[in-house]
VOSEKOL-232476 format. One record per residue (C-alpha): residue number from 1; z, y, x. Coordinates in Angstrom, 3 decimals. Each point is the difference from the previous one (the first is absolute). Layout:
<atoms>
ATOM    k        pz        py        px
ATOM  NUM         Z         Y         X
...
</atoms>
This chain:
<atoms>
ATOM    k        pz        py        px
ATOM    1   -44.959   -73.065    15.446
ATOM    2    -2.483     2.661    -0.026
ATOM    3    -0.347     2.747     3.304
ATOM    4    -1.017     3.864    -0.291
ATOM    5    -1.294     1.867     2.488
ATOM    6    -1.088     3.458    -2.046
ATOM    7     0.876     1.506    -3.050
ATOM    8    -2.682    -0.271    -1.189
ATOM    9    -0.111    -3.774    -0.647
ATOM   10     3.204    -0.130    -0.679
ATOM   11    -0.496     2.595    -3.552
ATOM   12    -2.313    -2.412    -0.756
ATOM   13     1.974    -2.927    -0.137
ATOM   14     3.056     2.157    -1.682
ATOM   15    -2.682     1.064    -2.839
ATOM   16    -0.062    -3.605    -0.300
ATOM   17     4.036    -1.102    -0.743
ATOM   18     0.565    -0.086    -3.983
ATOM   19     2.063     3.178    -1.043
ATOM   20     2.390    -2.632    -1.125
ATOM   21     0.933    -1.188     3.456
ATOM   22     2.980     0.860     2.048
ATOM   23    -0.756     0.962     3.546
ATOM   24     2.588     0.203     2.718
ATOM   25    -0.510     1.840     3.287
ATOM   26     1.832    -0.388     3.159
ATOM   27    -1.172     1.922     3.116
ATOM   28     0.282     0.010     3.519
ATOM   29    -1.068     0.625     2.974
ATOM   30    -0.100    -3.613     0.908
ATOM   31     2.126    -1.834     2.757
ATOM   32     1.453    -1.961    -2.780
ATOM   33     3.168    -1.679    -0.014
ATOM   34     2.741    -1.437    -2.169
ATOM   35     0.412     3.241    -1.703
ATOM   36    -3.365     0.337    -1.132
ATOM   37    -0.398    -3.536    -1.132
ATOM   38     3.067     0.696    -2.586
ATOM   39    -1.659     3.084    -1.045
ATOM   40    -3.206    -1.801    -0.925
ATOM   41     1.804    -3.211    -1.225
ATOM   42     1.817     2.311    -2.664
ATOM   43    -3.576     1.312    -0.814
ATOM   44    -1.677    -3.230    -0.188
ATOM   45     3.220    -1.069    -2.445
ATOM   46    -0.606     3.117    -2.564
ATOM   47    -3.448     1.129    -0.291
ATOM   48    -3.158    -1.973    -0.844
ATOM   49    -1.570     1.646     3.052
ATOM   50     1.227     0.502     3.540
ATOM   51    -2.049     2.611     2.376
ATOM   52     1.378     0.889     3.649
ATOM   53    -1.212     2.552     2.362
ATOM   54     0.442    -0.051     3.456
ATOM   55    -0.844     3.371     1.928
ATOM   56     1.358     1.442     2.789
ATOM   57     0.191     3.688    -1.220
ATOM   58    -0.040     2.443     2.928
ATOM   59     0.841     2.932    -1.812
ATOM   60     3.615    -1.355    -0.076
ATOM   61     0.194    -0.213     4.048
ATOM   62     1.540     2.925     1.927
ATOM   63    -0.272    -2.047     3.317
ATOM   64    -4.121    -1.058     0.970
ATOM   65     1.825    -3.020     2.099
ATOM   66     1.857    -0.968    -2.891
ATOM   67    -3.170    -0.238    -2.116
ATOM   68    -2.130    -1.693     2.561
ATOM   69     2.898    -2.997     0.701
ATOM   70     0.493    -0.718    -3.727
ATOM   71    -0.433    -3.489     0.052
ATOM   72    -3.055    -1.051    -2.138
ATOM   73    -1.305    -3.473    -0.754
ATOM   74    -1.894    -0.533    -3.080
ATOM   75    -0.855    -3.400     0.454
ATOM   76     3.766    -1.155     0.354
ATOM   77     1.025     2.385    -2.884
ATOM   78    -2.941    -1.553    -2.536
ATOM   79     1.191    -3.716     0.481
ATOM   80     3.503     1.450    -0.918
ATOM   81    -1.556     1.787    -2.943
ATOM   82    -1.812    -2.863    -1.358
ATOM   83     3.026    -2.050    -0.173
ATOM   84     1.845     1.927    -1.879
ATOM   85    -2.914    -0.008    -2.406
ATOM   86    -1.125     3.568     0.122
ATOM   87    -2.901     0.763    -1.838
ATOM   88    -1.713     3.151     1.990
ATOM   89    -0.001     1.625     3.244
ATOM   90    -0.697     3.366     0.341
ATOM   91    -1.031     0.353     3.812
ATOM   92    -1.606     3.394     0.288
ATOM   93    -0.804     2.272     3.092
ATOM   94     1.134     3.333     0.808
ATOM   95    -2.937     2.035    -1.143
ATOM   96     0.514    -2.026    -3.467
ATOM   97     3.036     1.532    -0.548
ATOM   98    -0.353     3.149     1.330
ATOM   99    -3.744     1.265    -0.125
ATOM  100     0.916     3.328    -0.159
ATOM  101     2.407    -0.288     2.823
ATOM  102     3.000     1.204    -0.257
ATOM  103    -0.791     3.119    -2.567
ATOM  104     1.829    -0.797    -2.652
ATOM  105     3.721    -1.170    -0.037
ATOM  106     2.781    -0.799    -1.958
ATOM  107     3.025     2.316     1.016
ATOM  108     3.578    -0.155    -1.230
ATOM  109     2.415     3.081     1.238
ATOM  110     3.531    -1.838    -0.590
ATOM  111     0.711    -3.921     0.319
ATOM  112    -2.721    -0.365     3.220
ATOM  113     1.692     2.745     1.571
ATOM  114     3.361    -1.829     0.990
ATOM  115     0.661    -2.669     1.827
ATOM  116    -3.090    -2.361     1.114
ATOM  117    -2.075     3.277    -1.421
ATOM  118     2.119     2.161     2.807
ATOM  119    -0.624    -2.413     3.053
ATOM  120    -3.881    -0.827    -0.684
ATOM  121    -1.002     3.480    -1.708
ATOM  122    -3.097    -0.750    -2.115
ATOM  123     0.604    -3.454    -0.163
ATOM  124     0.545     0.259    -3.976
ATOM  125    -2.945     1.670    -0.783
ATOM  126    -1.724    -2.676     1.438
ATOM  127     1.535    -3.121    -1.806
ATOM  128    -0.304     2.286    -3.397
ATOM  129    -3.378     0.867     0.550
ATOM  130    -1.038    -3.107     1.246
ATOM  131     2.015    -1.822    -3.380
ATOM  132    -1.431     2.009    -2.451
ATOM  133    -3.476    -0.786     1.766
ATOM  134     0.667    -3.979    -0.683
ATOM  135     1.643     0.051    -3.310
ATOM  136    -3.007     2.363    -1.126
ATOM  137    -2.252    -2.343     1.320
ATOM  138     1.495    -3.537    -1.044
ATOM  139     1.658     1.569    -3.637
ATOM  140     2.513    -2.285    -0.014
ATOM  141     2.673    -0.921    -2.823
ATOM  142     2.911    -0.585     2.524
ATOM  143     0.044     0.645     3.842
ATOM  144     2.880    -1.414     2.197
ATOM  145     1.354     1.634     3.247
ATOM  146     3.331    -1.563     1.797
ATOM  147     3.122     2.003     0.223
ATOM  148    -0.056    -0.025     3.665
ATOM  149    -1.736     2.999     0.006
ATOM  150     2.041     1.576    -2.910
ATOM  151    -0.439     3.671     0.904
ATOM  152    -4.209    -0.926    -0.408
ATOM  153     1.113    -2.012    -3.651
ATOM  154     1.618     3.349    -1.259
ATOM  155    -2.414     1.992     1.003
ATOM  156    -2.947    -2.418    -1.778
ATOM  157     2.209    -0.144    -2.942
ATOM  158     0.024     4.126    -0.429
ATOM  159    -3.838     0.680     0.732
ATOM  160    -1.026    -3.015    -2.690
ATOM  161     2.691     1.739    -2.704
ATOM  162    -1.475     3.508     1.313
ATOM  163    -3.718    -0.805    -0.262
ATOM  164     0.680    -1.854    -3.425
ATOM  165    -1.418    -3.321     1.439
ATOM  166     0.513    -3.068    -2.403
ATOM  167     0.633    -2.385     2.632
ATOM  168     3.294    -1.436     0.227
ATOM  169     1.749    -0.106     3.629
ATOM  170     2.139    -3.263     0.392
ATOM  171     2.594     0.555     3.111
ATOM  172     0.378    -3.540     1.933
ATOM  173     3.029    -0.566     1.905
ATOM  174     0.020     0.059     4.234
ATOM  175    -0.375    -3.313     0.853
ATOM  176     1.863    -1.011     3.447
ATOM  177     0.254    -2.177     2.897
ATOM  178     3.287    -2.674    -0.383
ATOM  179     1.582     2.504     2.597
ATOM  180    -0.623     2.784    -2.393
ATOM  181    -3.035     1.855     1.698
ATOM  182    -2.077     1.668    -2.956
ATOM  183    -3.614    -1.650     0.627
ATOM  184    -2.475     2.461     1.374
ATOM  185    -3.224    -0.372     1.878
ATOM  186     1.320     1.634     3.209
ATOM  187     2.939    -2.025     0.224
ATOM  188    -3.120    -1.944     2.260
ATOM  189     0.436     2.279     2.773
ATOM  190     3.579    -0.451     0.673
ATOM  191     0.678    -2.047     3.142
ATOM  192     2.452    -3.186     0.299
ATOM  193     2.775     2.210     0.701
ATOM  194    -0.591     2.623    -2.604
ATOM  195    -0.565    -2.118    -2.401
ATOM  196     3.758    -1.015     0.619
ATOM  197     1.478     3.379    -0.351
ATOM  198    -2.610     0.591    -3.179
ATOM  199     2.288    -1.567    -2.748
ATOM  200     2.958     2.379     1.015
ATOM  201    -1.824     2.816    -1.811
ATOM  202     0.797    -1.121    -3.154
ATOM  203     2.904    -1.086     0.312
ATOM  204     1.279     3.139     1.005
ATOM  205    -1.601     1.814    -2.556
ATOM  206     0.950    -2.432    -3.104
ATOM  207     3.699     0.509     1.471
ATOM  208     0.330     3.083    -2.161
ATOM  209     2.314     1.927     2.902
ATOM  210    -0.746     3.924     0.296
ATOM  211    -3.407     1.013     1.289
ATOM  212     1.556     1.259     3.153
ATOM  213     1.430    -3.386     1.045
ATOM  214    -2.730    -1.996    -0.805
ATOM  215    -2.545     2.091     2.203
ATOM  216     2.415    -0.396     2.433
ATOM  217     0.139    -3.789    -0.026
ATOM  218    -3.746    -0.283     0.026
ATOM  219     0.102     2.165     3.245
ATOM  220     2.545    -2.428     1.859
ATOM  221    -2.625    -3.159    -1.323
ATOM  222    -2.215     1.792     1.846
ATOM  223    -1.848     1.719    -2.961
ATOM  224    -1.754     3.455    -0.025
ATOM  225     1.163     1.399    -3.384
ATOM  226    -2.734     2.217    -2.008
ATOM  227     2.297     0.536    -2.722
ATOM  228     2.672    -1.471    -2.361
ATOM  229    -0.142     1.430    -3.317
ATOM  230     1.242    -0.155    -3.397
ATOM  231    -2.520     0.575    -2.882
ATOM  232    -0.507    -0.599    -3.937
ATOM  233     3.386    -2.587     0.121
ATOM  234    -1.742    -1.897     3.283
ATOM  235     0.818     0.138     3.678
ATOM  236    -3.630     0.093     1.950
ATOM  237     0.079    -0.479     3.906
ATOM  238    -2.755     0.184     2.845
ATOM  239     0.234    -1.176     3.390
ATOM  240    -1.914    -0.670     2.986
ATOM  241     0.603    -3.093     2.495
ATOM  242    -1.841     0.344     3.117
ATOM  243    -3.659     0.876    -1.324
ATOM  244     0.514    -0.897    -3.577
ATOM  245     0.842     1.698    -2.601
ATOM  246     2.740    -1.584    -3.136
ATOM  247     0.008     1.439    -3.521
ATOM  248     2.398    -1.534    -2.250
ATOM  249     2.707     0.935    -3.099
ATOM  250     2.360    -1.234    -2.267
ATOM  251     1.521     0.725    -3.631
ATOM  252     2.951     1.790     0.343
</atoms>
């Protein structure tokens, strides 16, 4: 398994795959668990070439605090990585991704506006900007994101139709906890008795009851409720629990 640090060497070794080559790309921001393993197992299992990133992007982040206790350990996350047989890391530093800053963005005006768009404002731009940044870079054939974050998938999907980018976006099912907790890398921060209370989120929200009555059953849990939507034949849910904050949805 080879590492990159900069761009730079990484080009080089791209230059270097034979056109005839599938690559799949899977990345993250690292803090790896059960849901990124499937992610790069299904890669591993369809291309002849598996690259990863992991990069904490901090143009996503409306909260400083939130950015600075992202849980980060790359030497934990590379053993996992090399198990699964992974054939690149792409491990780059802020000013290789953005060394013009911030200037220039990728903005959409419709999907990122509603729900996870509404409560972080600006948090879209920077996933799509920092996406389009990777997938430029690596040039993948496929590129695999969970549907955890399904609001993020759709929105992937669109800009790589919009921008007429021949790279094919495979969406991975949530993968869950026996107690049906969607995997997530902040789950970590929930304390003994949170973690208790954690699995009720989803099963409230996979009860298919009104909007109205599920919010208020995650409020007498104990939950702080964000929101509760229906959207594009899914219901999508965010919560907080004590200091933590619990995205999840289901097909409707």
């Amino acid at each position: 398994m080879q590492i990159f640090n900069s761009t730079a060497d990484w080009l080089i070794f791209r230059k270097s795959i034979p056109a005839e080559k599938s690559i799949g790309f899977v990345p993250t921001m690292g803090a790896l668990h059960k849901g990124h393993l499937s992610l790069m197992k299904k890669s591993v299992d369809e291309n002849d070439l598996t690259v990863m990133s992991i990069f904490v992007n901090p143009t996503q982040f409306n909260n400083q605090n939130d950015l600075e206790n992202y849980p980060r350990n790359f030497e934990s996350d590379s053993n996992l990585i090399r198990a699964i047989g992974v054939d690149a890391v792409f491990f780059p530093t802020k000013d290789e991704i953005y060394p013009n800053h911030y200037r220039y963005r990728i903005i959409e005006n419709e999907k990122s506006k509603i729900m996870e768009g509404a409560y972080r404002p600006g948090h879209f731009d920077g996933v799509l900007t920092v996406v389009m940044k990777l997938l430029n870079i690596v040039n993948p054939t496929r590129a695999y994101f969970g549907e955890k974050d399904y609001q993020q998938l759709m929105l992937i999907r669109d800009m790589v139709a919009s921008f007429f980018m021949d790279i094919e976006i495979i969406a991975c099912p949530t993968i869950r906890e026996k107690d049906g907790l969607a995997l997530s890398s902040r789950n970590i921060f929930l304390t003994k008795e949170e973690r208790a209370i954690a699995p009720n989120f989803y099963k409230t929200l996979n009860s298919h009851n009104p909007t109205d009555s599920i919010k208020k059953e995650l409020n007498e849990y104990g939950f702080g409720v964000d929101y509760i939507e229906d959207y594009f034949g899914r219901r999508f849910g965010a919560v907080t629990l004590g200091n933590v904050r619990l995205i999840d949805n289901v097909k409707l």
